[in-house]
Residue, then its C-alpha position, 0 to 999 in steps of 0.5 A: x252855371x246852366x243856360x235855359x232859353x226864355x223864348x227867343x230873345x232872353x237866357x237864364x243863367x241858373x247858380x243854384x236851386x235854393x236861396x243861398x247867398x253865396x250864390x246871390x253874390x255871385x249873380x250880383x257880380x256877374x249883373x255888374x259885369x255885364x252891365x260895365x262891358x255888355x257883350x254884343x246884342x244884349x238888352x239888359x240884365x235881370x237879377x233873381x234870387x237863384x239866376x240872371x236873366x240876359x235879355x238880347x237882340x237874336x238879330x245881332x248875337x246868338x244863344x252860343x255867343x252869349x253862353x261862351x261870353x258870360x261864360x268868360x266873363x264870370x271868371x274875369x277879374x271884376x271890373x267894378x260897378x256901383x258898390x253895394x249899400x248898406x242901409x239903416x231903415x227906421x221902423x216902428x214896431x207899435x201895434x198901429x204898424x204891426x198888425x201881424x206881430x201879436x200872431x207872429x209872437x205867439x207862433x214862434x214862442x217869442x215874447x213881442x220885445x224878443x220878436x221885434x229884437x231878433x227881426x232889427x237884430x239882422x243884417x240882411x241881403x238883398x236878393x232881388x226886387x220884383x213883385x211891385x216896382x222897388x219891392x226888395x225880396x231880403x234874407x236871411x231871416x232869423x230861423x225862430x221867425x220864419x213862418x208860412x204865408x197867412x192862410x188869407x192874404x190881405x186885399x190891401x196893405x199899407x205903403x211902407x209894411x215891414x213883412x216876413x214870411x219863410x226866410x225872407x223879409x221885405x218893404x212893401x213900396x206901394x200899397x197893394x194885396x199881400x200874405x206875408x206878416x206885417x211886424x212894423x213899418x217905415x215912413x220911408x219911400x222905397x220906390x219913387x218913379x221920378x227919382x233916379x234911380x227910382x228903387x232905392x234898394x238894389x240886389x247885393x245891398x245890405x239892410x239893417x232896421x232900426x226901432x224907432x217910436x211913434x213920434x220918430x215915425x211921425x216926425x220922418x213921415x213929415x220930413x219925407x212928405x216935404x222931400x227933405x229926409x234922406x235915408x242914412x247909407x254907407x257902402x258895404x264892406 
């Protein structure tokens, strides 16, 4: 671990300088753990792909304090937390969702069935949300997919928009501006300010995507407009 300072009431705990899971599992841990026994003075706690980010009170503790008790606590047996998710996310693939999927294909070389098989055929990690609320930044991307950003990023794109870029994939909750690739959609609402909690991902979560049709997508969207359609999970092993 390194400790860098964020001005005068946040730590950074750094684990690595790349996206590697290994070290998300670690970041997720030591999240929980300080979460269920928070040393004196703390805030809250902010997980990132690569570091935690300790938010404290500087009147009640002091950087050394801080290090030397997260220092201890992430070597301490694990005191539990909420236990990770596994999700299944339905997504449809038709090119009314996919605007970006045509391109990506012909990019990497894939036929579209070959594309669409090998980005629902992964279980991916969730690292962190940021970005917009609920906005869950998950790995790792099969490697025959990984792309740049668009050169041009969109001004608007829908609620819902399943994207890629790199080696990361990801919902996005709200419509809003963005560059990754669009590939499909879920009629799913990710982030819902009045629910508790309001994300419905969480970093350390699993995610897998499940194709469906367009009349599947038609009739969940109705379902989720009413609040009657919940999402299927179980908890990570």
């Amino acid at each position: 671990m390194r400790f860098l300072s964020s001005g005068d009431t946040a730590l950074i705990v750094e684990f690595a300088d790349n996206i590697d899971r290994a070290a998300s599992a670690r970041i997720v841990r030591l999240a929980s753990t300080l979460a269920v026994a928070p040393p004196p003075g703390m805030i809250e706690v902010v997980p990132t792909i690569r570091s935690l980010m300790v938010v404290y009170d500087p009147t009640r503790t002091r950087r050394g304090e801080l290090e030397a008790a997260i220092g201890a606590l992430e070597t301490a047996p694990d005191v539990g937390g909420a236990p990770a998710r596994r999700w299944t996310i339905p997504v449809s693939y038709a090119d009314e969702h996919a605007p970006d999927l045509p391109h990506v294909a012909a990019e990497t070389r894939l036929s579209r069935e070959d594309t669409i098989a090998r980005h629902a055929g992964a279980t991916y990690h969730v690292y962190m949300l940021g970005f917009l609320p609920g906005f869950a930044y998950m790995g790792d991307l099969d490697a025959a997919l990984r792309l740049p950003r668009r050169r041009n990023p969109r001004t608007r794109v829908p609620a819902g928009s399943i994207a890629i870029a790199q080696q990361l994939t990801a919902i996005y909750p709200a419509e809003s501006p963005g560059g990754w690739h669009l590939i499909g959609r879920t009629p799913v609402r990710f982030f819902d300010p009045g629910a508790d909690p309001p994300a419905v991902l969480t970093p350390g979560d699993q995610v897998r995507f499940a194709p469906i049709s367009n009349a599947e997508y038609r009739k969940i969207a109705v379902a989720v407009a009413a609040r009657s359609y919940r999402l299927s999970s179980e908890v990570a092993g």
